[in-house]
C-alpha positions in Angstrom: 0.0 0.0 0.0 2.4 2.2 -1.3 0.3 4.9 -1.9 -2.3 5.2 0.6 -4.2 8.6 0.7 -2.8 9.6 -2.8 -4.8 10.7 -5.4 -4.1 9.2 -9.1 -6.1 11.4 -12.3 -5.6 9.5 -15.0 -6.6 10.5 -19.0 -8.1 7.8 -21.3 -7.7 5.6 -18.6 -11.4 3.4 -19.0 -10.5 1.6 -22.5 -8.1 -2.0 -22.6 -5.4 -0.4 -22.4 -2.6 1.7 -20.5 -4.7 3.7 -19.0 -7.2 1.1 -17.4 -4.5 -0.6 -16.5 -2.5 1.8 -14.8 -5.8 2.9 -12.8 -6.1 -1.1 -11.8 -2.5 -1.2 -10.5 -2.3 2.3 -8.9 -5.6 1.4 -6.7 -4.2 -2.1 -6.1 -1.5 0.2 -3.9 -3.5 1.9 -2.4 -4.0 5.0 -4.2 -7.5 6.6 -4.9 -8.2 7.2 -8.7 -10.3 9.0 -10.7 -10.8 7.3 -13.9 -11.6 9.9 -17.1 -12.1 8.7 -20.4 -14.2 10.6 -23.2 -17.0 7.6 -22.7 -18.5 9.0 -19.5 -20.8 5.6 -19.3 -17.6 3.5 -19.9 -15.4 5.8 -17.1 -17.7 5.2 -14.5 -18.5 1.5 -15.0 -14.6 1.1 -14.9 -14.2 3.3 -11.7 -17.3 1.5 -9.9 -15.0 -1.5 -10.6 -11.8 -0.6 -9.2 -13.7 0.7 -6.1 -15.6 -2.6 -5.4 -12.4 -4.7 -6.2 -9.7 -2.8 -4.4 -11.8 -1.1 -1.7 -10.2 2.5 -2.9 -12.3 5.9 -3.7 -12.9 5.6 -7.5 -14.1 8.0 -8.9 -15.3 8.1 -13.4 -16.1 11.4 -15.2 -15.9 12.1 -18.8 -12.9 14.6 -20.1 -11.9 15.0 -23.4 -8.6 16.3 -23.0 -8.9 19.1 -26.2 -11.9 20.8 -24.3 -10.7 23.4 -21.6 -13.5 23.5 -19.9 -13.7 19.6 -19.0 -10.2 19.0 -18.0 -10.7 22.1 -15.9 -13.9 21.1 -14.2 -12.5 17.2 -13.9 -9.6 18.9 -11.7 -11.9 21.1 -9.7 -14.6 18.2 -9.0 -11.6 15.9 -7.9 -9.7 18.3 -5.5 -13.3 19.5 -4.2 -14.5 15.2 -3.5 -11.1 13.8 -3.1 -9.5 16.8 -1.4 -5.7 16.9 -3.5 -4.4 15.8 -6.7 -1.0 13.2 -6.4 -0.4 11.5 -9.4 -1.4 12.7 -13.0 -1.2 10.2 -16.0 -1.7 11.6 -19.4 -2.5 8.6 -21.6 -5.0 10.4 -24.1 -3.7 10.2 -27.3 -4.9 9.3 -30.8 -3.6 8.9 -34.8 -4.7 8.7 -37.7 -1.8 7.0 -39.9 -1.6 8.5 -43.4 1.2 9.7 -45.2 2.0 13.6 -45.2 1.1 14.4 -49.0 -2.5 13.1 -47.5 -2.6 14.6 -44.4 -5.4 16.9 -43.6 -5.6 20.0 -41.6 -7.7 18.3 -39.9 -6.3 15.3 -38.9 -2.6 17.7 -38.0 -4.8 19.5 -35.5 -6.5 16.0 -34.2 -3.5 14.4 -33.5 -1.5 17.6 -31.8 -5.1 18.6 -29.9 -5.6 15.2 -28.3 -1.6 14.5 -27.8 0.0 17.4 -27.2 -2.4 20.8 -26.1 -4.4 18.1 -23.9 -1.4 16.9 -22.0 -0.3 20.9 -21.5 -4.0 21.6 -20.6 -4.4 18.9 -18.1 -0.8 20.0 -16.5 -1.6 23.5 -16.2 -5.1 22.2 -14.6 -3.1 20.4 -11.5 -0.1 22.4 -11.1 -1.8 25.3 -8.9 -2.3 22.8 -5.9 0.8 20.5 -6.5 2.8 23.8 -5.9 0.9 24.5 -2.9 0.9 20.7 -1.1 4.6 20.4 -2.6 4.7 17.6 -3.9 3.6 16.0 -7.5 4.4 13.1 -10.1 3.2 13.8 -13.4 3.8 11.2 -16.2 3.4 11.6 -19.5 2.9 8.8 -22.4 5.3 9.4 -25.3 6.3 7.2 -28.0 9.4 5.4 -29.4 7.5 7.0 -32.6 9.6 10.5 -31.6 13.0 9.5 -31.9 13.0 6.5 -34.4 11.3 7.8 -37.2 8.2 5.8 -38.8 7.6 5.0 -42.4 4.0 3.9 -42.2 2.2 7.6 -41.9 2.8 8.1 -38.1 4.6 11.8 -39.1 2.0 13.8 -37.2 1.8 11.3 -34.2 6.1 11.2 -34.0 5.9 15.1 -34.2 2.8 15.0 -31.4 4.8 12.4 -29.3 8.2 14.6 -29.8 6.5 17.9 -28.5 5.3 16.1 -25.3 9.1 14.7 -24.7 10.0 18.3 -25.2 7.0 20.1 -23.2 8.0 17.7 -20.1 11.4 18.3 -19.8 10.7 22.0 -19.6 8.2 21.6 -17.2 10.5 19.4 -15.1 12.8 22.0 -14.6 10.6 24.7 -13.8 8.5 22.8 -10.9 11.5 20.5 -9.7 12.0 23.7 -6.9 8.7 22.3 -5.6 9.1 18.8 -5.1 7.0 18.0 -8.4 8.7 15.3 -11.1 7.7 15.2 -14.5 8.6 12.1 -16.5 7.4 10.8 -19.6 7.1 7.1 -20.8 8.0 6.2 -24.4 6.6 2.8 -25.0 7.0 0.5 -28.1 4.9 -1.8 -29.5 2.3 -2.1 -27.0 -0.6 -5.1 -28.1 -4.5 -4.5 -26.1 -7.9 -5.6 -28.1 -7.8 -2.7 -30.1 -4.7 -3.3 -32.3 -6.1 -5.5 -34.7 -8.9 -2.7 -35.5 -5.7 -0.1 -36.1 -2.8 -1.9 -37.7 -3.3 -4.3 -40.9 -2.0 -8.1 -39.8 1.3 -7.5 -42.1 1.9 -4.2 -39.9 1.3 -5.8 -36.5 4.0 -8.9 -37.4 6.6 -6.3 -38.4 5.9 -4.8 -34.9 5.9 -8.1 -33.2 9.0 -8.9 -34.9 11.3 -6.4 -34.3 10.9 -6.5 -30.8 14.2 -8.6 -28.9 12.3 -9.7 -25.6 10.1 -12.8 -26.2 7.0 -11.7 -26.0 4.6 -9.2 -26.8 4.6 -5.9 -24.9 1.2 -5.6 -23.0 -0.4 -2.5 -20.6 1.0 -3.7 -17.6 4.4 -3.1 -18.3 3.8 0.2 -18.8 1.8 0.6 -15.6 4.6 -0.9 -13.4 6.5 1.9 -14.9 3.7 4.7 -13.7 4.0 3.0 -10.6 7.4 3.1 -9.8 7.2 7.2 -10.8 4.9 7.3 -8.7 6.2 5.7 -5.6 10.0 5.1 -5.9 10.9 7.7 -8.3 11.7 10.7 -5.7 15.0 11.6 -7.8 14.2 11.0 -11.7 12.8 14.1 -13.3 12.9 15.0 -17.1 13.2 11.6 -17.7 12.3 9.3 -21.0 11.7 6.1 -20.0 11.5 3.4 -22.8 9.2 0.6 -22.4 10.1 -1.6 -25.6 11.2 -5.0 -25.0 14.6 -4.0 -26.4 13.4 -3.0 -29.8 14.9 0.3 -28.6 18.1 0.5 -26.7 19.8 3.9 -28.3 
């Protein structure tokens, strides 16, 4: 029970995925979570769940990150039920692989929204009262995608990914004065439910294939990462942190 009476807000955090299972393992130590997702229905089913499995405060609202006014009103309504604000995960993130000549103004501004403004908008949201209790671990999901260069019409997504590496480490130093870290998590190949429906078969093997470790890289070894930020992680700030199985080791 690590970390009994801290609060986790976590983005994206009710789907198969990183998010959900970060939420799972951070309540498993104790922590309280707030579960958002842009499904409000699916947020709160998952939150109900945590809170009848591990005993914690769960809490599910809806927040899509791109919208101000939600990530502002998720961070008021979980310092004014839960009291403080510990732990923030920024997992919301989304793509829409094409290949720049077909790249649309609109899919650019997608991508960067979701990525990149929503993990600055959801930071700015929770810094006021980590400043004042002193203390904060914000984590940021990244990607490999930023530093290793894609071929398959992940440009905007790599650029996205790149400008949250960038954004934390400049946020690292300016709060590390207040006993906040800010970290960010570059995963690989990561395989949940939903691959299949993103990635064509041929795709997916290439993935699976240039990854050293024998097996496939699932959720949960990205939330053991959260959770060692979170509890252990006192002195890393600034940080990239690859999660890859070895397919990158630069």
């Amino acid at each position: 029970m690590k970390l009994k009476d801290r609060v986790a807000l976590l983005t994206a955090a009710a789907g198969a995925g990183i998010g959900q299972a970060t939420a799972r393992l951070l309540a498993s130590e104790g922590a309280s979570v707030v579960v958002t997702d842009a499904h409000e229905g699916r947020a709160r089913q998952v939150a109900e769940s945590i809170a009848e499995e591990y005993g914690v405060d769960s809490i599910g609202m809806a927040c899509d990150v791109t919208r101000l006014d939600q990530v502002e009103d998720v961070v008021n309504q979980t310092l004014n039920r839960l009291g403080r604000i510990d732990i923030l995960l920024n997992n919301a993130g989304t793509n829409r692989p094409a290949q720049v000549v077909d790249i649309t103004d609109e899919m650019w501004d997608l991508v960067m929204n979701v990525s990149l403004k929503g993990t600055f908008y959801c930071c700015r949201a929770v810094l006021p009262s980590m400043i004042k209790q002193q203390f904060g671990r914000i984590i940021n999901i990244a990607s490999t995608a930023a530093f290793m260069g894609l071929k398959a019409g992940h440009a905007h997504y790599a650029a996205a990914k790149a400008g949250v590496m960038a954004f934390s480490r400049c946020l690292a130093m300016e709060v590390a004065e207040h006993y906040i870290t800010v970290n960010t998590i570059a995963p690989s190949f990561i395989y949940n439910e939903f691959i299949p429906h993103l990635y064509p078969e041929e795709e997916i093997k290439r993935m699976e294939e240039a990854i050293p470790y024998a097996r496939k890289g699932t959720p949960d070894d990205v939330a053991q990462t959260v959770v060692f930020l979170a509890t252990g992680g006192e002195y890393i700030t600034g940080q990239t942190i690859c999660v890859t199985g070895g397919s990158w080791m630069r």
